[in-house]
C-alpha positions in Angstrom: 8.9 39.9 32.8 12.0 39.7 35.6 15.4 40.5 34.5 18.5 39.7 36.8 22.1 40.1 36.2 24.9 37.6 38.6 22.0 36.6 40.6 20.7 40.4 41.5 17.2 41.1 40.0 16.5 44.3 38.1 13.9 46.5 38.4 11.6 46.3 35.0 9.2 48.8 34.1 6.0 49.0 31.8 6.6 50.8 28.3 3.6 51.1 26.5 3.4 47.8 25.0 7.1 46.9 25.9 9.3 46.5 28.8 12.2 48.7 29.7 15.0 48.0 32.5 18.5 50.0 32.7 21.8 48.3 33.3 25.2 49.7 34.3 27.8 47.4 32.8 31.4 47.4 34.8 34.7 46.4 33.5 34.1 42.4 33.2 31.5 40.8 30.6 27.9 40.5 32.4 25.0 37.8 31.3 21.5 39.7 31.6 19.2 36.7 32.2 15.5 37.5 30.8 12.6 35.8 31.7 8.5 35.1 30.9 6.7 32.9 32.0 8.9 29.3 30.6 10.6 31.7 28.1 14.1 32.4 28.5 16.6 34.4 26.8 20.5 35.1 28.0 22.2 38.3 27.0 25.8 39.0 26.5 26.9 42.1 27.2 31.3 42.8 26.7 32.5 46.5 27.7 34.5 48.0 25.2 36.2 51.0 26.4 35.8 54.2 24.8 38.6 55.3 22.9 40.1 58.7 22.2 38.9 60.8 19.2 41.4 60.1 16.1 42.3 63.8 14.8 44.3 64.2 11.1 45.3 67.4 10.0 44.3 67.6 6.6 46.2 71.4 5.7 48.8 72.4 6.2 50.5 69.2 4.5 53.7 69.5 6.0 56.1 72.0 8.2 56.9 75.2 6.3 60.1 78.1 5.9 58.2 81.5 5.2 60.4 84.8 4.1 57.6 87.2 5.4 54.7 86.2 8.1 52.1 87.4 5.3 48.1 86.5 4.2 46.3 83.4 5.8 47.3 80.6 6.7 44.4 78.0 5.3 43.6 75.3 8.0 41.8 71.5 7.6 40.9 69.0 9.3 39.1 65.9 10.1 38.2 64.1 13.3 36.4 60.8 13.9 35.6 58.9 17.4 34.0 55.6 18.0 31.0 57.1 19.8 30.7 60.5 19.6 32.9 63.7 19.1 31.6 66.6 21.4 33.9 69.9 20.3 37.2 70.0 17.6 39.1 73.0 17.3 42.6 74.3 16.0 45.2 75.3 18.6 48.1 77.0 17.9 51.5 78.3 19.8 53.9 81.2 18.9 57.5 81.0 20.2 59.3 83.7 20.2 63.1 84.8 20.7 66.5 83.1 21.0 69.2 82.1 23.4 67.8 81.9 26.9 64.8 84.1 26.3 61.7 83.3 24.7 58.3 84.3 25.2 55.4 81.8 24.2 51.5 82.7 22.9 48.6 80.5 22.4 45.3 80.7 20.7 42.6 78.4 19.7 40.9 79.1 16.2 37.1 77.2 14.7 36.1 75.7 17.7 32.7 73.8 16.9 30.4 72.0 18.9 29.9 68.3 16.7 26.8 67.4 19.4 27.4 63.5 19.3 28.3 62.9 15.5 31.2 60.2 14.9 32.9 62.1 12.1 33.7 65.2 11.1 35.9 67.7 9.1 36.9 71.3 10.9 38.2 74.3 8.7 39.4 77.8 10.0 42.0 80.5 8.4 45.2 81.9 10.6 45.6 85.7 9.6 49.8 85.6 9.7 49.6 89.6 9.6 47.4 89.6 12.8 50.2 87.0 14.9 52.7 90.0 14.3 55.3 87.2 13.9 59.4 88.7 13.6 62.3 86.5 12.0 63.0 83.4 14.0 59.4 82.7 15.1 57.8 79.4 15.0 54.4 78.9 14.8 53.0 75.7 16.1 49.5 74.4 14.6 47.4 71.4 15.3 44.1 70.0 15.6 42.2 68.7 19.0 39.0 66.9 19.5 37.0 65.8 22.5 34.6 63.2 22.6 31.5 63.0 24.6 32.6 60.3 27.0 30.7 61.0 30.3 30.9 57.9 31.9 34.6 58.0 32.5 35.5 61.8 31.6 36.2 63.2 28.0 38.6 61.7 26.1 40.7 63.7 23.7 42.7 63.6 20.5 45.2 65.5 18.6 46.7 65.2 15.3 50.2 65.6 14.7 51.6 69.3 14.7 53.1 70.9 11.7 55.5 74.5 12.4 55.1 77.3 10.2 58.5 79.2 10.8 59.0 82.9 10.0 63.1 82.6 8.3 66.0 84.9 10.0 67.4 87.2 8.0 71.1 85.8 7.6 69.4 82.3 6.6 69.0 83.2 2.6 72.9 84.8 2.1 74.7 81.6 0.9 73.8 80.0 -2.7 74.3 76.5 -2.8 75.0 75.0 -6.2 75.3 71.6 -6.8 77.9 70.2 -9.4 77.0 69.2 -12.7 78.1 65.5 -14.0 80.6 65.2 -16.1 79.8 65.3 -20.0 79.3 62.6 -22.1 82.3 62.7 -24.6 
């Protein structure tokens, strides 16, 4: 058995009662031309670059105006990636302050290892009483996923980010009424 690729031969090796050869495929489409004896057989191969993971964030459904930063905070998502997802986990940032100052904290929250699977739901809970957040904070959640890519480095994905905000305490003083329509008669 000989195998060549563009006119380069391959090195083949014995495998039991098979053959085996290993090819590195660049950025162009490559023939693999396979031969024994008068038997011939051409193979095709196309790179398709690996994409980044797809991540959606599954809970919380939408941003969110809080009274009191109380309880947990219920987190879900799902992550899926056309070869393999490595880790997912939930990140989140606090900003705090006003004006000119503000301070910023981060934290990541489930991290799990997904050891090459193509799909895969993440869940976690954010304790609000243990962020210590004041009026006027803003919470920002999302979830990240990394793939297993290395050929070309990790790739990585992250779903859109929802804000959990902690209300200021003037923001609740005004009613706002809206006006009836006028009666029938």
């Amino acid at each position: 058995v000989t195998v060549d690729a563009e006119d380069q031969s391959i090195p083949v090796q014995r495998a039991g009662a098979a053959w085996r050869t290993a090819v590195t495929v660049g950025a162009r489409p490559t023939v693999i031309r396979l031969r024994q004896g008068s038997v011939e057989r051409l193979v095709a191969l196309e790179p398709r670059p690996d994409s980044v993971p797809i991540v959606r964030l599954l809970f919380p459904t939408r941003d969110t105006v809080v009274r009191a930063a109380r309880g947990v905070l219920r987190l879900s998502a799902e992550a899926h990636d056309d070869i393999g997802l490595a880790t997912a986990a939930f990140e989140y940032i606090v900003s705090s302050g006003e004006g000119e100052s503000f301070k910023f904290k981060s934290g990541t929250l489930g991290a799990r290892r997904i050891d090459a699977g193509r799909d895969a739901t993440i869940g976690a809970s954010l304790g609000l009483d243990q962020l210590a957040l004041n009026p006027g904070d803003i919470v920002h959640l999302r979830a990240v996923a990394r793939d297993g890519n290395n050929v070309s480095g990790p790739g990585a994905g992250a779903s859109e980010t929802r804000v959990l905000r902690v209300a200021r305490a003037g923001e609740y003083d005004s009613i706002a009424v809206e006006a009836a329509p006028p009666s029938e008669g």
